[in-house]
C-alpha positions in Angstrom: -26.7 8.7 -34.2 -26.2 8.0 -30.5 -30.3 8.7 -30.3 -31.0 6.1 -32.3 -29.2 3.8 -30.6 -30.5 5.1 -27.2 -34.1 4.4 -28.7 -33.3 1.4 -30.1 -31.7 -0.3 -26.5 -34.8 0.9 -24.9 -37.0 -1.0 -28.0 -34.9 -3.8 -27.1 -35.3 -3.6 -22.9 -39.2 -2.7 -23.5 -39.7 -5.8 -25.7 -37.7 -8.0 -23.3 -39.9 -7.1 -20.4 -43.4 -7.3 -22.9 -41.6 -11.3 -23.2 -41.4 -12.3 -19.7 -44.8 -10.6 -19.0 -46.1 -12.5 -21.6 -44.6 -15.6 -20.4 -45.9 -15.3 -16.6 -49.4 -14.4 -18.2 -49.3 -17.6 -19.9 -48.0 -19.2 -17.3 -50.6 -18.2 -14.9 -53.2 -19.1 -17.2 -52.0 -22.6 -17.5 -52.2 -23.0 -13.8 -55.8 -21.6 -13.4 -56.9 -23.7 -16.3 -55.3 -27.0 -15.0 -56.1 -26.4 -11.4 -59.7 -26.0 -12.6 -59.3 -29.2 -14.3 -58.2 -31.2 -11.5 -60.7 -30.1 -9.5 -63.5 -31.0 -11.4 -62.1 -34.3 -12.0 -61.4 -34.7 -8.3 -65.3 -33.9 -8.1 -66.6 -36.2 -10.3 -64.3 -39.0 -9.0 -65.0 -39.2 -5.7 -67.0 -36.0 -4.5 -64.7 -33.8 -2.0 -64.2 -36.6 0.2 -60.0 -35.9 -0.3 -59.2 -32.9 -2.4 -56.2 -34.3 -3.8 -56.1 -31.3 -6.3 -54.8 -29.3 -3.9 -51.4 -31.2 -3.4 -50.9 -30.4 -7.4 -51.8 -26.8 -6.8 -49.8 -26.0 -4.0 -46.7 -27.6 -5.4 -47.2 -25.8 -8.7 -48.5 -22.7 -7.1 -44.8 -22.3 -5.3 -43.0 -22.1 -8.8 -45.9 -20.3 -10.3 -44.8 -17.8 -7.2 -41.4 -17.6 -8.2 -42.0 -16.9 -11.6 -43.8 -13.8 -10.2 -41.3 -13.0 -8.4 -38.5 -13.1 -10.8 -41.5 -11.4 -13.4 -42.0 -8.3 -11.0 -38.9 -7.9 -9.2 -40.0 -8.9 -5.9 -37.1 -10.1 -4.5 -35.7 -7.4 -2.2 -31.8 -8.9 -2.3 -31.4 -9.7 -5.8 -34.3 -7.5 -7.7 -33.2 -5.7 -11.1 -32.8 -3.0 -9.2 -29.9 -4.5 -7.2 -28.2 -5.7 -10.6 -28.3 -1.8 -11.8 -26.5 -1.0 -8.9 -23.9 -3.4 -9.1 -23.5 -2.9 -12.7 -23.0 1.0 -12.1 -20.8 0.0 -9.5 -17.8 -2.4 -10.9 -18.0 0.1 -14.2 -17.2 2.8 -12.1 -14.5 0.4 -10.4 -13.2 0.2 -13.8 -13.2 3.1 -14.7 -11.1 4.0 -11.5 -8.7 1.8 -12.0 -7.7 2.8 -15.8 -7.4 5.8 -14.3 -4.4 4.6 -12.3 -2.8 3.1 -14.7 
């Protein structure tokens, strides 16, 4: 019984991560397709005398960068890795202080 439920928590975790995968793929594809967009219509408008585009690109492009790095775990300070650990760590507190009591 516990094997099942073991499989089915990493079903649940695998199909989590497949979401927010999904979602950044989307996400980036939005951005390309948009920025592409602009671009051309900056273009046709007035030629590359300004490239305004590029104003819309780098303000989306920084939250198109945090999504990645919430998406990949590149944040070195608060990554999933660091959530593990603190998880493991204040069960284990816990678990210490029933111990005590």
């Amino acid at each position: 019984m516990e094997g099942n439920t073991n499989n089915n928590t990493k079903y649940l975790r695998a199909k989590e991560r497949v979401g927010e995968l999904k979602k950044f793929y989307g996400h980036l594809t939005s951005y390309t397709l948009v920025m592409i967009a602009l671009a051309a219509l900056n273009y046709w408008v007035d030629g590359w005398r300004y490239m305004w585009f590029l104003w819309a690109a780098f303000g989306w492009g920084i939250g198109l960068a945090a999504h990645a790095i919430g998406t990949f775990n590149l944040n070195p300070f608060f990554g999933k890795n660091w959530e593990q650990r603190k998880i493991k760590e204040i069960m284990e507190k816990e678990n210490d202080q029933r111990k005590w009591q």
